[in-house]
N, C-alpha and C positions, 0 to 999 in steps of 0.2 A: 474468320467471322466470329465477332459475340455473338452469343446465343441468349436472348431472353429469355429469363424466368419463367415457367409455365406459371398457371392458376394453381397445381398440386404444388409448387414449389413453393409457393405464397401461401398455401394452405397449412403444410408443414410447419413453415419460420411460426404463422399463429399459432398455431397449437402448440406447440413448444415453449414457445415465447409465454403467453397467456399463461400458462402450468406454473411456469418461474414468478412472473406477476403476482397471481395469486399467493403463492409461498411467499412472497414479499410482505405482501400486503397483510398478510398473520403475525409477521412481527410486531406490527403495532398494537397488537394487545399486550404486548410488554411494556410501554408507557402509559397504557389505555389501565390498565393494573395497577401502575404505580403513580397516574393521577387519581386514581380511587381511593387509594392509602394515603394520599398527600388530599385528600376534599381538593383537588385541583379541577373541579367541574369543567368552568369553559374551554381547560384542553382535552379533560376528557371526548367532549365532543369533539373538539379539533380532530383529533386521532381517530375519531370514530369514522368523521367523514372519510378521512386518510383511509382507511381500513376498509370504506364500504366504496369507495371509486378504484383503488386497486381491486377487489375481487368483480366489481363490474367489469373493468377494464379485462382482468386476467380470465374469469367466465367467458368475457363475451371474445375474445378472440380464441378460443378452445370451441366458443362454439362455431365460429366462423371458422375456422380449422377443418370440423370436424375429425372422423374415423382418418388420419393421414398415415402418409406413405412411411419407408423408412427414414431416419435419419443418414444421412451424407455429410460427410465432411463441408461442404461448400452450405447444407444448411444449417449446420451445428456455428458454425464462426458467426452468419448472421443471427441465429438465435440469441447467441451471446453477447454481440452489439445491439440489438431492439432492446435486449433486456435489460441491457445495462443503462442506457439509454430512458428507457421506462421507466424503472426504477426511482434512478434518480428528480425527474420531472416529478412523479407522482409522491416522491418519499418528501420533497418540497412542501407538499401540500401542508401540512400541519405545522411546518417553518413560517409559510408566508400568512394564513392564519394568525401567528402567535402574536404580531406585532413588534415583533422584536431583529427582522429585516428592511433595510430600506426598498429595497425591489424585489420581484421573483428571481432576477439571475443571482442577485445574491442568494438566494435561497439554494439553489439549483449551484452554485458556486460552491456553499457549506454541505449538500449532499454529497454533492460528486468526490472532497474530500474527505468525506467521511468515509464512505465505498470503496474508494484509491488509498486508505489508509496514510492520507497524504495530512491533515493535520491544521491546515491551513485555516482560517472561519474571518466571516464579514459579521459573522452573529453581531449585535449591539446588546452591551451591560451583562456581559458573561455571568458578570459576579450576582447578579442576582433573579436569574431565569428563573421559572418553575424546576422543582425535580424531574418531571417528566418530560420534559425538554431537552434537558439536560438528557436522561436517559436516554431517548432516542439517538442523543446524539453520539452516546458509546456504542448501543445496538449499532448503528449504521458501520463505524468505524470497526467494531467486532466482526461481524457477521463480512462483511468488506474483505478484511486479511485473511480469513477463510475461501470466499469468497461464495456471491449467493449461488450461482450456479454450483457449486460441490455441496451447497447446504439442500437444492435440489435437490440433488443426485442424490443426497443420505436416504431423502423418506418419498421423493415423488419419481421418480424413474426405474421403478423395478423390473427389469426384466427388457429394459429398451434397448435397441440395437441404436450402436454409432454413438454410445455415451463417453466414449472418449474423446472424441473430440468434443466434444460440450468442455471436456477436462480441457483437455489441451489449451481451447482455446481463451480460457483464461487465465492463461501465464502458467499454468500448472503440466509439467510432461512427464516427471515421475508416476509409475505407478507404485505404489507399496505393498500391492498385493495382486495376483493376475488380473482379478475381478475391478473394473474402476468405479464401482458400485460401495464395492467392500472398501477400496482406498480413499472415498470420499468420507466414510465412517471412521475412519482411522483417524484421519484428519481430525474429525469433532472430536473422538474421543481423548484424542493428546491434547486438542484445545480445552477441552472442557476439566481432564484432569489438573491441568495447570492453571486453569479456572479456581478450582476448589483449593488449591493449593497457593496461589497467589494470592487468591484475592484475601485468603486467610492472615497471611503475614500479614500484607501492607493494613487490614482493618487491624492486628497489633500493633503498629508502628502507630497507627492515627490515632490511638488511645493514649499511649505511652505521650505522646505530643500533646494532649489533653482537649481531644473532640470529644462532645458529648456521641455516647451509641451510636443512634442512627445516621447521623452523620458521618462519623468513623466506617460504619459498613459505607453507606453509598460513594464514599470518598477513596477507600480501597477498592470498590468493585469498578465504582470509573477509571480510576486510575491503573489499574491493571488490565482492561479493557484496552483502553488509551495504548500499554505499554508493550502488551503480548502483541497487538495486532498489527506493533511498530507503525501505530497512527499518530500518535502525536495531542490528540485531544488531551484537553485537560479540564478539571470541575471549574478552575480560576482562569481571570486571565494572564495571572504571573506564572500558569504554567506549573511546575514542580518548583520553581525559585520560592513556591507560596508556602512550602514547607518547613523550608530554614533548617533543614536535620541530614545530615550526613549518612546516617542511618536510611532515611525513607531513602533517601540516593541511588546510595549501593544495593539496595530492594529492586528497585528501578531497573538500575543496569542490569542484575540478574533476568529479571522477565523478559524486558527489550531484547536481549542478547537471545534469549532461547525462542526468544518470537523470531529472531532474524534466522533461526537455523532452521534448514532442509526440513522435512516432513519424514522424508525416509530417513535421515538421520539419527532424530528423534526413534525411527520405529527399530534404527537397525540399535541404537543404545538400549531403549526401552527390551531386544530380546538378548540383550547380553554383549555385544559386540561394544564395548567402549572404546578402543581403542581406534574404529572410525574417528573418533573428534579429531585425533592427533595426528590420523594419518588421510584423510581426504582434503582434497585440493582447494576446497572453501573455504574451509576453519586455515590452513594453510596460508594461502593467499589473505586471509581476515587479517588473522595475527599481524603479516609483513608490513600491510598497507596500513592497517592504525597504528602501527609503530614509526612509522615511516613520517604519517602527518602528525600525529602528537608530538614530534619531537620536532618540526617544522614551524609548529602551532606555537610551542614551547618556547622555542627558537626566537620566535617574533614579539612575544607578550615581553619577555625576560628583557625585551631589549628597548620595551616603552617602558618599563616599569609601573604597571598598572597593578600587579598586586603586589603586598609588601611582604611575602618569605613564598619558598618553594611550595610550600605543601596547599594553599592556596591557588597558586598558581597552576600546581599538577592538577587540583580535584576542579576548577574553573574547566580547563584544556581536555583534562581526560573525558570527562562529562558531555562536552558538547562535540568532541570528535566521534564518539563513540556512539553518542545519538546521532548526529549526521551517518553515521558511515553504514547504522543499523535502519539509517533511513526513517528514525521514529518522531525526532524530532520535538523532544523535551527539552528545556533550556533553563538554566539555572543562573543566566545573566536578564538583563533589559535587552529589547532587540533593538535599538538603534547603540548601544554599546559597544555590541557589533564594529558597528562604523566607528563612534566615537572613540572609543579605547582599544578595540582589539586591533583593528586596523588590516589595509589591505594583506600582508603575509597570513594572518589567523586566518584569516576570511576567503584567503586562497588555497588553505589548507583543509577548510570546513566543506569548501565547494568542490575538492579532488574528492574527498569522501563522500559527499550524497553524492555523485557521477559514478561512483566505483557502486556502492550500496554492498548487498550484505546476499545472504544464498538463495541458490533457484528455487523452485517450486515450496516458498516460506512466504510470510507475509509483506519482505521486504520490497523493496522496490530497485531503482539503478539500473545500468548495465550487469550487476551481478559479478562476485567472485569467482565463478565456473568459469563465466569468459574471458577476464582479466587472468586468470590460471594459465589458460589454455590459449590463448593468445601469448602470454609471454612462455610458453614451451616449445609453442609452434617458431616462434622467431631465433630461442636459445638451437632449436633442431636445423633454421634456417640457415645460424654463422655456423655453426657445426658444420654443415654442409660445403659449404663456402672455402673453410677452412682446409677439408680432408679429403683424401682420394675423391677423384673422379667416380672411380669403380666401387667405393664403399656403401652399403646398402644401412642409412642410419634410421634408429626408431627412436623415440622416447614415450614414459608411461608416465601417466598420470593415475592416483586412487581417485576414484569416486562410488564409492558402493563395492566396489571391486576394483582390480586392476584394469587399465583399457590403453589400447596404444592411439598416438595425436595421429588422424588422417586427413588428409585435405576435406572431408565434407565438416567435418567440425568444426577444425579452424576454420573454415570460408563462412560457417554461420555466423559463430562465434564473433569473427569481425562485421561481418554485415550486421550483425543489429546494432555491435558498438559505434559503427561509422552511424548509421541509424539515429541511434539517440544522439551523440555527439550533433549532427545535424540538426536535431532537433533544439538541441540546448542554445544550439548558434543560433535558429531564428527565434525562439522567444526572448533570447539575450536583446536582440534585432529592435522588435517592438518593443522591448521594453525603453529601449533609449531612443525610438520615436517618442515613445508620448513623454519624453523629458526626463528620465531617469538619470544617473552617475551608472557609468559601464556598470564595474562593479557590482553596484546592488542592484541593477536590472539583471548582472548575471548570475547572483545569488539566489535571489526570487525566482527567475526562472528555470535554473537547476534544480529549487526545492519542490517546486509544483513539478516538474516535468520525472524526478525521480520518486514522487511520494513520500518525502520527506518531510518538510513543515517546517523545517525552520525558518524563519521570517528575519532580516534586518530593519524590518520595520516600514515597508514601502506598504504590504499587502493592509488593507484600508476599506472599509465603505466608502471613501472618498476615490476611491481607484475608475480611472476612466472605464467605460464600460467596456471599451475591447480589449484593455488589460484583463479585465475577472473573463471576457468570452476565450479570450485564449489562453488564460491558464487553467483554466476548466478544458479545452480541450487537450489540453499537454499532461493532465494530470490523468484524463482518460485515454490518451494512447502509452504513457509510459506505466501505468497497471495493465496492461491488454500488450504490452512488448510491441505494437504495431498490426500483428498479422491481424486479427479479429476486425479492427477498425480500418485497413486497408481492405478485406474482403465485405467488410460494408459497402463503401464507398463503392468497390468495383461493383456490386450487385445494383447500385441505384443507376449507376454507370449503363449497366447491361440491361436496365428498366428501359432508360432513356434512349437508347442506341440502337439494342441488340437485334437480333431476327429470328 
């Protein structure tokens, strides 16, 4: 028998929910600020309105809440879908305002990638938005790879019971410290220190390349925004190709790269433990598989002859494998180039890598390294098996944080969400070649929404049928949410509609 949701149960999700809303809704005095510095008046109001319908919205369901129960796991996964949910609709607001959308789902289409760290944008005249616009739309994408529920949990949940799963249920299972209070803070403050430290360089590179000041700082802080949160936004629409410096590059790859690592990773380097990087099964597995497609990648270009000497051709290859595979999704070509000159081998090498993506509880996206590890250990344990005594009792270890040995519940997750996403990638492949696509770039587009990636062959369009952006907006939100969050949705609306 399902059991229907009580009235406490609904009471709960709001209150919780509304809490998160509201946090939301404070960000946008971080554009609402930098239309003030920029005399950008009519978004200031845009943002205001934005600001004053989230804390109505996020108030008044705190108030219809009220004093609630505990938190539960079963209500923590919907809290995390309403909010995310929320969010995004509401974070639209000052998008569809601006005039610079053709529809609300486009709108609702450029939040939910921003949020998904996915990188993706219908926005119209990138190149010449307000600042403040522009800002929002790194906030969203920053705050996004973090994720807002942990940004919660930093300043509004002290002392709440069942806050872990809140964590949990947004792709995050690591703790860093016993408290998941305290691991939410850990979080910001390794983002934030690499905040102050990234965003420094790249405002030296944008000077050296000769931006006036202010534009150097906002073009470093977006762009490192963009890179740590392995989202993909960019201040231009050429993306990082707008750069033309070799230097800003390799800047690039540095922040992407450490955006794509672990959290605990980060914390177990940061107390002295370096030698994690070399010896855990992420960084491990990284290494193999972009070596693996770069030289696949490599393999393919070398043999159109699209660029004219090696060193070209490696910084072209290495650049966009290594953004795909960190899931960020910066591009240093034209995206229909893609098709035209890289051709299908590249472009089958680009799309093993956003499918693979880059580590757990980071702000990457994909099936993830951990499981691609521990799936191909559990199978090396399998022919072992196969091969050796009947009566042999065989193990194998994997590092991650520590030593651990491969048991049946981890390989069985481990594949089940890979089959998971794999399934998924097949059906937005699906739609994408109903509404008249080329396999291929229907399955490139929908690998890049569905892992939060962003790299585009050039299909993704305001001119996109409408059920194209509804279902890659929804593929972009279940593969940041791993499935579980948005399938205990669904079951909750399920148990509304049925239950007893």
């Amino acid at each position: 028998m399902i059991v229907r949701p009580s009235l406490q149960d609904h009471r709960i999700v709001a209150t919780y929910s509304g809490r998160i809303i509201a946090g939301f809704g404070l960000l946008m005095a971080i554009p609402i600020l930098t239309a003030a510095v920029f005399s950008e008046w009519a978004h200031l109001v845009r943002f205001a309105i934005g600001l004053l319908v989230c804390l109505a919205v996020g108030l008044g369901l705190q108030a219809a809440g009220g004093r609630s129960g505990g938190l539960r796991k079963r209500h923590a996964l919907i809290v995390v879908s309403v909010s995310w949910l929320l969010a995004t609709a509401l974070g639209a607001i000052p998008f569809w305002l601006s005039g610079h959308f053709g529809s609300f789902l486009d709108c609702i289409f450029d939040v939910m990638s921003g949020l998904t760290t996915t990188g993706l944008y219908l926005l119209q005249d990138l190149d010449h938005i307000p600042n403040s616009l522009n800002m929002w739309r790194f906030v969203l994408t920053f705050v996004g790879g973090q994720g807002i529920v942990v940004l919660a949990l930093t300043f509004l949940f002290r002392g709440t019971s069942g806050t872990f799963h809140l964590y949990a249920g947004e792709g995050k299972e690591e703790r860093l410290l016993p408290n998941v209070v305290n691991t939410a803070r850990i979080i910001w403050l390794v983002s934030l220190v690499w905040l102050v430290i990234g965003t420094t360089i790249l405002v030296a590179c944008a000077l050296a390349l000769g931006q006036e000041p202010v534009r150097a700082i906002l073009h470093g802080l977006w762009v490192f925004m963009g890179a740590f949160s392995t989202g993909g936004f960019a201040p231009q629409s050429y993306n990082t190709f707008w750069y033309h410096s070799l230097l800003f590059e390799i800047v690039c790859v540095m922040i992407f790269f450490a955006g794509s690592l672990n959290f605990a990773l980060h914390w177990l380097i940061w107390r002295g433990d370096r030698r994690e990087i070399l010896r855990n099964i992420e960084t491990r597995s990284f290494a193999l598989t972009l070596t693996v497609l770069v030289t696949v990648a490599s393999f393919g270009l070398a043999r159109s002859g699209v660029y004219p000497d090696q060193i070209s051709l490696f910084r072209k290859v290495f650049y966009q494998l290594i953004s795909g595979h960190t899931t960020t999704g910066f591009g240093t070509v034209a995206s229909r180039a893609l098709v035209t000159q890289w051709g299908p081998v590249a472009m089958l090498a680009i799309i093993g890598a956003m499918i693979i993506g880059a580590s757990s509880c980071s702000t990457a996206g994909g099936i993830k390294g951990f499981r691609m590890g521990v799936i191909t250990k559990a199978f090396l344990l399998n022919i072992k098996g196969l091969l050796g005594p009947e009566s042999a009792a065989l193990t194998m270890r994997y590092h991650h944080g520590r030593d651990r040995l491969i048991d049946d519940d981890t390989a069985r997750l481990a594949l089940m969400v890979t089959v998971t996403f794999l399934t998924m990638h097949a059906l937005v492949t699906f739609v994408g070649v109903l509404n008249g696509y080329p396999l291929l770039e229907a399955m490139f587009e929908g690998v890049s929404a569905a892992s939060n990636t962003g790299l585009s062959c050039g299909v993704i369009s305001p001119a996109m049928p409408w059920v194209m952006k509804l279902i890659l907006t929804g593929a972009m939100w279940l593969g940041r949410f791993e499935f579980f969050a948005a399938f205990a949705f669904v079951g909750w609306i399920w148990s509304v509609i049925i239950g007893r």
